[in-house]
C-alpha positions in Angstrom: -177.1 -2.8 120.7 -176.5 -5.0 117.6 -177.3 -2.0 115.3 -173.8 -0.7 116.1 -171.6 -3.5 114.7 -173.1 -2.3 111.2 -172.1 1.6 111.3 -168.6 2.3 110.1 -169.3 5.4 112.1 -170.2 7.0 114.8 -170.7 10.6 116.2 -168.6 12.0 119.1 -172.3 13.0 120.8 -173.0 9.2 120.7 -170.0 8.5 122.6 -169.8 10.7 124.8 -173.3 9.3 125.9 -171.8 6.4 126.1 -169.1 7.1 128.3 -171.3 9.6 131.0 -173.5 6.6 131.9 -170.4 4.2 132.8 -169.0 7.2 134.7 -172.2 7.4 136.6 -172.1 3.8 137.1 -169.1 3.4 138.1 -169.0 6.6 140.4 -171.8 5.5 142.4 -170.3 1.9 142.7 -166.8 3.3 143.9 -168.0 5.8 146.4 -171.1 3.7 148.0 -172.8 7.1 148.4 -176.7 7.9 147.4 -177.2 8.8 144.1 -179.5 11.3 145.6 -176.6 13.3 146.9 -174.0 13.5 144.5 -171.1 15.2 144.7 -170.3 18.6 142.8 -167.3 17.2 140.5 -169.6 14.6 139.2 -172.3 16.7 138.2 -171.2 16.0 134.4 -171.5 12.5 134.9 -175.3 12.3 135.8 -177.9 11.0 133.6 -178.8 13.5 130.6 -182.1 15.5 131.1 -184.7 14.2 129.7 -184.6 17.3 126.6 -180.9 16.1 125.7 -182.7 11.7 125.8 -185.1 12.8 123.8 -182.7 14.0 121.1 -180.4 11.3 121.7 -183.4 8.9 120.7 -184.4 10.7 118.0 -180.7 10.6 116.6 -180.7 7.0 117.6 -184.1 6.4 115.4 -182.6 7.8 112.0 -179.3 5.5 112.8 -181.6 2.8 112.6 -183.8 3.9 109.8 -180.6 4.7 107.9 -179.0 1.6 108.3 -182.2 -1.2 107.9 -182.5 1.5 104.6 -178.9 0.7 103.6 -179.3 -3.2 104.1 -182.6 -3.3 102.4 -180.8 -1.4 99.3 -183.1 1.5 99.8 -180.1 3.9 99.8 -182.3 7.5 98.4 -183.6 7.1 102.2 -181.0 5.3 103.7 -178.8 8.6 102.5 -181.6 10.8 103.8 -181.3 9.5 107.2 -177.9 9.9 107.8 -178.0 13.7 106.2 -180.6 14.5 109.0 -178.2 12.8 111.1 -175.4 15.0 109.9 -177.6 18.4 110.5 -178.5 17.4 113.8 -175.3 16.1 115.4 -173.2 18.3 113.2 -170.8 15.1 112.5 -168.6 15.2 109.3 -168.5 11.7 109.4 -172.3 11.5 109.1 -172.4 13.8 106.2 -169.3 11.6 104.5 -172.1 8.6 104.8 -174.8 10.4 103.6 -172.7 11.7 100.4 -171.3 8.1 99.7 -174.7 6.7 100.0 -176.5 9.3 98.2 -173.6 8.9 95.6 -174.3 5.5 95.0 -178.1 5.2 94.4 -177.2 8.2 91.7 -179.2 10.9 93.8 -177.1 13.4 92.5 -179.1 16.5 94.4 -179.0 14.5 97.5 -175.7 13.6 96.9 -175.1 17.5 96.4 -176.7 18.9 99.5 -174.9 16.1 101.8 -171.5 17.0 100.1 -172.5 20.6 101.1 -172.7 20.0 105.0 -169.6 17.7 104.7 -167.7 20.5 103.3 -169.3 22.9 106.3 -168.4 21.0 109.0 -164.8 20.0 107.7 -164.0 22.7 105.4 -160.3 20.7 105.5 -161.2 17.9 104.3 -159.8 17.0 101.0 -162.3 13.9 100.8 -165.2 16.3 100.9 -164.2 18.7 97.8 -163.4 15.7 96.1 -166.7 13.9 96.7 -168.3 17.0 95.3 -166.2 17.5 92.9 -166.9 14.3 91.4 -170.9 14.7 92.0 -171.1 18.0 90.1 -168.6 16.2 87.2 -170.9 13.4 86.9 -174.2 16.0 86.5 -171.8 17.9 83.6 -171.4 20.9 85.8 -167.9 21.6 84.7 -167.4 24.9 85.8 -169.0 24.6 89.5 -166.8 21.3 90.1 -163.5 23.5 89.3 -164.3 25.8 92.0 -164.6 23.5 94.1 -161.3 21.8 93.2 -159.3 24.9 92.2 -160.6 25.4 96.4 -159.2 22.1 97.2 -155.7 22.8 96.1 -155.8 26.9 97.6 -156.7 25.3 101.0 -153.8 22.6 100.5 -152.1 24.5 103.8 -148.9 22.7 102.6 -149.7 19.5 101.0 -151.3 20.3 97.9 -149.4 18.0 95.5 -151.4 15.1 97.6 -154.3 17.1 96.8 -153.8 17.5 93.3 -152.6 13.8 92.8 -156.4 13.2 93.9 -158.0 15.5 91.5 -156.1 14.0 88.7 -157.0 10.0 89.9 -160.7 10.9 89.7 -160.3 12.5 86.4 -158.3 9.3 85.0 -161.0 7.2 85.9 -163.1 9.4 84.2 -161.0 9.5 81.2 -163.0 9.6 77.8 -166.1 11.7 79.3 -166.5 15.1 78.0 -166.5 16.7 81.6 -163.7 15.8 82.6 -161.8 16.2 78.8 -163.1 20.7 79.7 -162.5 20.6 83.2 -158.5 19.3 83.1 -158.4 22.1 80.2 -159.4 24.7 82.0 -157.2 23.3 84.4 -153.9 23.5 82.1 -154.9 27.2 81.5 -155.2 28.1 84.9 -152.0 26.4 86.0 -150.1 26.0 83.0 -146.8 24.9 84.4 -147.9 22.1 86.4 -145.8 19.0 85.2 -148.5 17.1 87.1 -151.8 18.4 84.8 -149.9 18.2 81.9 -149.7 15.2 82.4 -152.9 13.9 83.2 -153.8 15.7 80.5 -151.6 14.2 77.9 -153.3 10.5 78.8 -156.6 11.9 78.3 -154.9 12.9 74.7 -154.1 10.1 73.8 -157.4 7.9 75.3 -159.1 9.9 72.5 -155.7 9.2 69.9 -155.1 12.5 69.4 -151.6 11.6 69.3 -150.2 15.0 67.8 -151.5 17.0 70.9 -150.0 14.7 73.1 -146.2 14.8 71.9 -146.8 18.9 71.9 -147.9 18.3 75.5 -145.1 16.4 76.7 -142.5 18.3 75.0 -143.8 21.3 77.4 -143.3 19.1 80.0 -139.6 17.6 78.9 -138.7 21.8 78.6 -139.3 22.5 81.7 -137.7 18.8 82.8 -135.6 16.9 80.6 -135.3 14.0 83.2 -139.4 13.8 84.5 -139.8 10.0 85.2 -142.9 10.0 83.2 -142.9 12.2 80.9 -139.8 10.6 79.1 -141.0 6.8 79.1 -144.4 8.2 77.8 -143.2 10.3 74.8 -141.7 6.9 73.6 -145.2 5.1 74.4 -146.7 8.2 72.1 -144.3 7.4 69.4 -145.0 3.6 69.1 -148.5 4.2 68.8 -147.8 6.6 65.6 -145.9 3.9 64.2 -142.4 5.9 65.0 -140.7 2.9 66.4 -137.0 3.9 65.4 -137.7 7.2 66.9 -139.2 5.6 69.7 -136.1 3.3 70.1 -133.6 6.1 69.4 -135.3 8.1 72.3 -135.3 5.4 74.5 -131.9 4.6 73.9 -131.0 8.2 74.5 -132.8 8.3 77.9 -131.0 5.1 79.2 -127.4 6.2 78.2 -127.7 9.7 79.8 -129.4 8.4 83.6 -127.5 5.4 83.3 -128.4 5.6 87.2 -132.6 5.2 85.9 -132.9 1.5 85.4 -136.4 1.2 84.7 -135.3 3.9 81.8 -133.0 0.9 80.9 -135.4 -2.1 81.4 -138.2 0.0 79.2 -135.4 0.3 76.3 -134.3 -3.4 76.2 -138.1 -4.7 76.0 -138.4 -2.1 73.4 -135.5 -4.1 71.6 -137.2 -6.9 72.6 -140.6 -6.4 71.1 -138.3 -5.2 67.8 -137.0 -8.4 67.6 -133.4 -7.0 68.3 -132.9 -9.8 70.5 -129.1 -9.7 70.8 -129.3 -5.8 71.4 -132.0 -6.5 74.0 -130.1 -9.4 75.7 -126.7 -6.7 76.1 -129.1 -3.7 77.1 -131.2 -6.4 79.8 -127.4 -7.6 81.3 -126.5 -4.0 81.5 -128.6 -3.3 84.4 -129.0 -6.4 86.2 -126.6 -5.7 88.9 -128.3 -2.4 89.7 -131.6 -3.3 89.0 -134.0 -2.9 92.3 -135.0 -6.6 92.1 -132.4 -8.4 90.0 -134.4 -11.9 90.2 -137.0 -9.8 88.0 -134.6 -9.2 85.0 -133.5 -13.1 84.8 -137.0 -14.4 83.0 -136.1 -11.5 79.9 -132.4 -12.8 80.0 -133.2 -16.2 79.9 -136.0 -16.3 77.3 -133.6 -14.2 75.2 -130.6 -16.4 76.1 -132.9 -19.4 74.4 -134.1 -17.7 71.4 -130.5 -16.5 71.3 -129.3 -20.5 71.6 -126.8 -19.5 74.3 -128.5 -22.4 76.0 -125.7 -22.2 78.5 -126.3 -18.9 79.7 -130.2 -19.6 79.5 -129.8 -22.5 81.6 -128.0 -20.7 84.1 -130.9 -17.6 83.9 -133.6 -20.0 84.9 -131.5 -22.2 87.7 -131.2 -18.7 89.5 -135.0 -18.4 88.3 -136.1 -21.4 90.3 -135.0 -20.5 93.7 -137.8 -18.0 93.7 -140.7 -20.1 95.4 -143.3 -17.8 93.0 -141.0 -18.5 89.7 -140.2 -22.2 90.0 -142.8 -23.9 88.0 -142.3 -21.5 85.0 -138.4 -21.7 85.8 -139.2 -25.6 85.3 -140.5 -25.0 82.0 -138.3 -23.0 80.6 -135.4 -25.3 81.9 -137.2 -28.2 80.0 -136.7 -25.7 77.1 -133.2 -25.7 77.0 -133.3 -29.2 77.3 -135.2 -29.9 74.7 -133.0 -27.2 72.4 -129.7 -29.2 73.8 -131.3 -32.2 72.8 -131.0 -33.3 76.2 -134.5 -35.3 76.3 -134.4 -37.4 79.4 -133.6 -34.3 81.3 -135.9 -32.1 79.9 -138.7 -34.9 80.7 -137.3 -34.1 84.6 -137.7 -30.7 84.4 -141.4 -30.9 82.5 -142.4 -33.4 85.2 -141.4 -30.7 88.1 -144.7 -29.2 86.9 -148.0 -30.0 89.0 -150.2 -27.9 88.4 -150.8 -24.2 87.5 -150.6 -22.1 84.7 -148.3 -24.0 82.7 -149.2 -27.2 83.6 -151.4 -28.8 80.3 -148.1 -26.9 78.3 -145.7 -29.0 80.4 -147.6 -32.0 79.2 -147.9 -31.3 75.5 -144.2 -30.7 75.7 -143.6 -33.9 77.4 -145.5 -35.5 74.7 -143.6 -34.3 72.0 -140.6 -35.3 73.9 -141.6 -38.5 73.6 -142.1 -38.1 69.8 -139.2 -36.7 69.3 -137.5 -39.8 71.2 -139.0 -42.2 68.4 -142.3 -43.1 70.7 -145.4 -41.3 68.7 -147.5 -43.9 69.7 -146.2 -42.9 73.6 -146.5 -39.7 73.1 -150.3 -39.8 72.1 -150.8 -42.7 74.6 -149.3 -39.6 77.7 -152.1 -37.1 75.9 -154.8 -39.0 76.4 -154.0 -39.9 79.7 -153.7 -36.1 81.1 -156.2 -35.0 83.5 -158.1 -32.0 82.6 -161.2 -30.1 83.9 -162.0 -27.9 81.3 -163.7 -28.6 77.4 -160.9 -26.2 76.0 -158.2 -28.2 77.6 -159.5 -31.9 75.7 -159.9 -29.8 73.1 -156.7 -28.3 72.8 -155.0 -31.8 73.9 -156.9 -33.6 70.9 -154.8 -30.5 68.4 -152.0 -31.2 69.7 -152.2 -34.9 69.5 -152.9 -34.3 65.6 -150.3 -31.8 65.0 -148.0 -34.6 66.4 -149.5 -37.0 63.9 -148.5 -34.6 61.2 -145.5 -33.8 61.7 -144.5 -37.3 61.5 -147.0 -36.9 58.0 -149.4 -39.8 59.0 -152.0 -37.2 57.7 -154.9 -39.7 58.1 -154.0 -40.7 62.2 -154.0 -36.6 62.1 -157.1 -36.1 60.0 -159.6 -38.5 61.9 -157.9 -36.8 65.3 -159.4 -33.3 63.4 -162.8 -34.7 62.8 -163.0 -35.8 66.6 -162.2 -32.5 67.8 -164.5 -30.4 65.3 -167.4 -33.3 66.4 -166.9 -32.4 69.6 -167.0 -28.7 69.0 -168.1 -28.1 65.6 -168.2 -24.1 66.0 -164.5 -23.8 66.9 -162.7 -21.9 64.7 -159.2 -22.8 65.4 -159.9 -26.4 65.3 -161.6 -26.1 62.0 -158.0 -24.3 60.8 -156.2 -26.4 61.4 -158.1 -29.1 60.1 -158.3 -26.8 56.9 -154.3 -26.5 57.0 -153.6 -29.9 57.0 -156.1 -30.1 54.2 -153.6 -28.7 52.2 -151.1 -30.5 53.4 -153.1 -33.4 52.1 -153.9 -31.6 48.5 -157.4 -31.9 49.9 -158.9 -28.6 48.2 -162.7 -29.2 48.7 -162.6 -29.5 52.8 -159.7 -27.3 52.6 -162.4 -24.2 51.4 -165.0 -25.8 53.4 -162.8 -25.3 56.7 -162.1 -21.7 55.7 -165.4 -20.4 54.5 -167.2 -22.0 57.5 -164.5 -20.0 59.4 -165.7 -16.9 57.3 -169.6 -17.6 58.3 -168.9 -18.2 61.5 -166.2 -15.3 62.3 -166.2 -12.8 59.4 -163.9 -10.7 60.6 -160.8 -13.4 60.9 -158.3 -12.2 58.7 -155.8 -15.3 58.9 -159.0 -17.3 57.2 -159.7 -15.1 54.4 -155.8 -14.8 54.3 -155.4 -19.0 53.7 -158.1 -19.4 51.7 -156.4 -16.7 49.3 -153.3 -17.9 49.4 -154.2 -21.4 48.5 -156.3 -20.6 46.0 -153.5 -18.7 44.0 -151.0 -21.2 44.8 -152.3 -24.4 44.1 -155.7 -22.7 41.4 -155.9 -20.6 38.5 -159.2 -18.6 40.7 -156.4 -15.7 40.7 -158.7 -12.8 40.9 -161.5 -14.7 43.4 -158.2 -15.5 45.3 -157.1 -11.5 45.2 -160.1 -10.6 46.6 -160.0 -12.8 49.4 -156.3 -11.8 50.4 -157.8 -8.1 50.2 -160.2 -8.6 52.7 -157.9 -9.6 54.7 -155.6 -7.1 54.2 -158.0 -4.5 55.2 -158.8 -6.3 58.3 -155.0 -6.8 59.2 -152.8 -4.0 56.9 -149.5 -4.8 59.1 -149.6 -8.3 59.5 -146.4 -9.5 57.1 -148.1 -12.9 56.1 -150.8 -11.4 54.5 -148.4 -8.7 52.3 -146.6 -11.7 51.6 -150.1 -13.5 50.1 -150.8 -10.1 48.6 -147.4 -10.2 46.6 -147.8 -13.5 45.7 -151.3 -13.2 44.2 -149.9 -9.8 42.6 -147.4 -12.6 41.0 -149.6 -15.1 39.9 -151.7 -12.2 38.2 -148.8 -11.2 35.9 -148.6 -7.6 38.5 -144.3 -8.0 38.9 -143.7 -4.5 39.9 -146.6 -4.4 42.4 -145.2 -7.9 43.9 -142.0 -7.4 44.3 -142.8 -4.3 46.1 -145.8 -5.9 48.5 -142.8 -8.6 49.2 -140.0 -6.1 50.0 -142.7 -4.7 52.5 -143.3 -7.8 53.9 -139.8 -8.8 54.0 -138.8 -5.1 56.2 -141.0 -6.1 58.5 -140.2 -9.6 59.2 -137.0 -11.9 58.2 -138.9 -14.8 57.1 -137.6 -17.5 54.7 -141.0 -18.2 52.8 -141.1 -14.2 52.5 -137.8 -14.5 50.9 -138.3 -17.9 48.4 -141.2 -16.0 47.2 -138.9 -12.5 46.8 -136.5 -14.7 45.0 -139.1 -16.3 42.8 -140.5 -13.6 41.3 -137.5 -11.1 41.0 -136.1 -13.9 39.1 -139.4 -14.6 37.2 -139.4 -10.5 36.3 -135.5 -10.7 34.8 -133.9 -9.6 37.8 -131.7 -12.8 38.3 -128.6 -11.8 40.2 -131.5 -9.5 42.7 -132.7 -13.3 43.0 -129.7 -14.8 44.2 -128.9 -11.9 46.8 -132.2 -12.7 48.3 -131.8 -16.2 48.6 -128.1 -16.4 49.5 -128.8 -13.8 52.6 -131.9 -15.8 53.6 -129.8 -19.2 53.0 -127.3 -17.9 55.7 -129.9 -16.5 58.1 -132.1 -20.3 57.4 -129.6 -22.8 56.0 -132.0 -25.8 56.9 -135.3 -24.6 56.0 -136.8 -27.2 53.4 -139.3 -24.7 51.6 -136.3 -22.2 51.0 -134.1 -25.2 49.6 -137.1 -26.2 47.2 -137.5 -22.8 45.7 -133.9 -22.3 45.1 -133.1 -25.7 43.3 -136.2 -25.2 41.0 -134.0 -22.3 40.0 -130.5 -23.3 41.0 -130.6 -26.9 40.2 
């Protein structure tokens, strides 16, 4: 019958039907007797009486009410079909459907009773305490779901740790619910020892940040292990997001040196570096365990987009040749290849590369890169010819083409080609914020004050929560006005939306500065200046400290930041105001 292609699952009773009538069948073909006279052995292969059809119809009926249920999303009856099912065939796999179902049309009691009979008829099954587990977690019934899974692991007969690993994958996904939060709790008290809890229980810590808790946790867990796999990684994790990064680092570091055998100890440290901007620490610590590294190929993208921010272009170059051969990695290979090029000054070649790329993810980057290629080469009016000749399918993409085709105009300061390229974009999509920033940016560029604030505030109306916005508009207004305090509290807003972000302590300093606040300045510079080695941080520093009196704290500032960014034009300006 057709019904059965749509059941995952059916009984042994059903079968075993099944099979008796071909036996008969067949038996009576094979031995050309009457089936009137059978013979004793084949007794179990005749027809069923008609008691036994009758209950094989009736268990044949509530198949097909079940199922026609199912497909007509009527799953309450659908579920209570195949729990009758369950009783009367006394299949597990019945009961598993019935659960499921029940499960999913969120008839918890249904759900409940069906887990029930599961659980009867295979009192092994893992599936089953799990199932009801999860029902009785979902109804808030904490204490009757740990039974049930505290039973789970006693009945393990041997392989409880696949047991347990279940429990704690259905409490992860229901990470953040309170039911969960007092069932793994009662769990750490019962079985206070197990590495595997404590850990499960230290990521529902710190779902709900409570970061403190969390360390305690996994220090248990180091204790009793100094080498756990996860515990180690994950204390360093814990200690980033409490703003501990040297600690972080330092334990990180520690942890690679002393299992120098645990790459992925190593690979976790040198991102770390990484993401520190310690790039030539990270480049060392990523070369250090390439050769041991399970899959080598995957270290090569870290080394060679450090390699290139490192300008060893001929060991990046080499990093993304080995790159290409992997059918996956060849188009971003490609790219990054054009990269070097690009860095060498090799422009012809890094056109070949940029070309290599089709289609993909990186394709409309390829051809903004091969654009400015073309710029670069003397041929602007090539380069925006190339743009507007790229095929896109999406809004964004023409959007994002036009940008680009006016940042090109203004780094070669034709600020008008750049500003009508603006207006076209912002016509076209007259809501966008970026666009409408970078028309506002080059509104400054142009001394162009009026649609320079009308860029930003529209920003503001339109987003009030982008910082950067607030941030520009602040900035300018101190630099280039006397609206010092309007400008102040602009660059606080921002700073409240985005405290860490080192461009906006650096427009906090400044404004401090124009306000005749030195001390406060300096300070909100030097802040901005530890967390990021920048040389407009560092001309303002300069500026100020030598404004305040402190000349020769001046001139440190600027000669370290003159070695670190001899050709920066900004930094050059600053100093010869001061240093003609």
């Amino acid at each position: 019958m057709k019904i059965y292609k749509n059941i995952k699952m059916l009984s042994l009773a059903f079968l075993m039907v099944g099979c008796a009538n071909q036996l008969t069948a067949q038996a009576t073909a094979d031995a050309g007797q009457d089936t009137l006279n059978p013979s004793p052995t084949l007794a179990a292969t005749l027809p069923p009486s008609p008691e036994f059809a009758s209950q094989q119809e009736e268990a044949m009926y509530d198949v097909l009410v079940g199922e026609v249920a199912r497909q007509r999303g009527e799953y309450s009856l659908s579920a209570q079909s195949y729990l009758n099912l369950a009783e009367k065939t006394k299949d597990p796999e019945f009961a598993a459907r019935a659960t499921q179902t029940a499960l999913f049309s969120r008839a918890y009691e249904l759900a409940v009773q069906a887990a029930n009979l599961w659980l009867k008829l295979a009192p092994n099954s893992p599936d089953a305490y799990q199932a009801l587990g999860t029902i009785l977690l979902q109804q808030e019934r904490t204490d009757e779901a740990l039974h049930y899974l505290e039973s789970m692991l006693d009945n393990a007969q041997g392989n409880q740790q696949h047991r347990l690993e279940m429990i704690l994958a259905m409490l992860e996904q229901r990470k953040g619910k309170d039911s969960a939060r007092a069932l793994i709790e009662k769990l750490v008290e019962r079985r206070p020892d197990n590495p595997q809890i404590l850990l499960s229980y230290t990521n529902l810590l710190i779902a709900s940040n409570e970061l403190d808790k969390a360390i305690t946790v996994l220090q248990k867990i180091l204790n009793a292990d100094p080498t756990h796999e996860q515990a180690i990684p994950l204390y360093a994790h814990v200690l980033q997001k409490q703003n501990r990064e040297t600690e972080a680092l330092a334990w990180m570091e520690k942890a690679a040196t002393a299992y120098p055998n645990r790459t992925d100890f190593g690979y976790i440290y040198a991102r770390m570096l990484a993401s520190g901007e310690q790039y030539e620490k990270a480049f060392e610590a990523f070369k250090r365990i390439q050769a041991t590294f399970p899959r080598p190929e995957d270290v090569l993208f870290p080394l060679g987009i450090l390699a290139l921010q490192l300008n060893k272009l001929d060991e990046a170059r080499q990093f993304f040749t080995d790159l290409q051969k992997q059918a996956e990695q060849a188009d971003i290979a490609y790219y990054y290849l054009g990269q070097v090029e690009e860095k060498a000054k090799n422009w012809d070649t890094a056109l070949t590369w940029y070309k290599k790329i089709k289609s993909g993810d990186n394709f409309l980057t390829a051809q903004m890169r091969i654009a400015l290629v073309l710029s670069e080469q003397g041929n602007l009016n090539a380069a925006v010819e190339y743009l507007r000749n790229v095929p896109t399918e999406q809004e964004e993409d023409s959007l994002q083409l036009l940008r680009f085709e006016a940042e090109l105009y203004a780094e070669k300061e034709r600020y008008q080609d750049a500003m009508a390229t603006y207006n076209r974009v912002v016509a076209l999509a007259p809501t966008n914020t970026d666009s409408l920033y970078q028309r506002g940016m080059l509104a400054i560029k142009m001394n162009d004050l009026v649609q320079m604030e009308k860029d930003f505030r529209q920003i503001i109306e339109l987003d009030p929560e982008n910082a950067h916005a607030y941030n520009s508009l602040g900035f300018t207004l101190a630099d280039h006005t006397n609206r010092y305090e309007e400008a102040y509290e602009l660059i606080k807003k921002a700073l409240n939306l985005s405290p860490n972000s080192h461009y906006i302590l650096d427009s906090h300093g400044w404004v401090l500065y124009r306000l005749g606040r030195y001390p406060e300045a300096i300070a909100e510079l030097r802040k901005a200046q530890q967390q990021k080695d920048d040389p407009e941080i560092a001309a303002h520093l300069g500026e100020v400290l030598w404004v305040s009196g402190d000349k020769e704290g001046a001139k440190q500032v600027w000669e370290k930041a003159t070695q670190t960014f001899p050709e920066d034009k900004f930094l050059k300006e600053v100093i010869n105001r001061f240093l003609p």
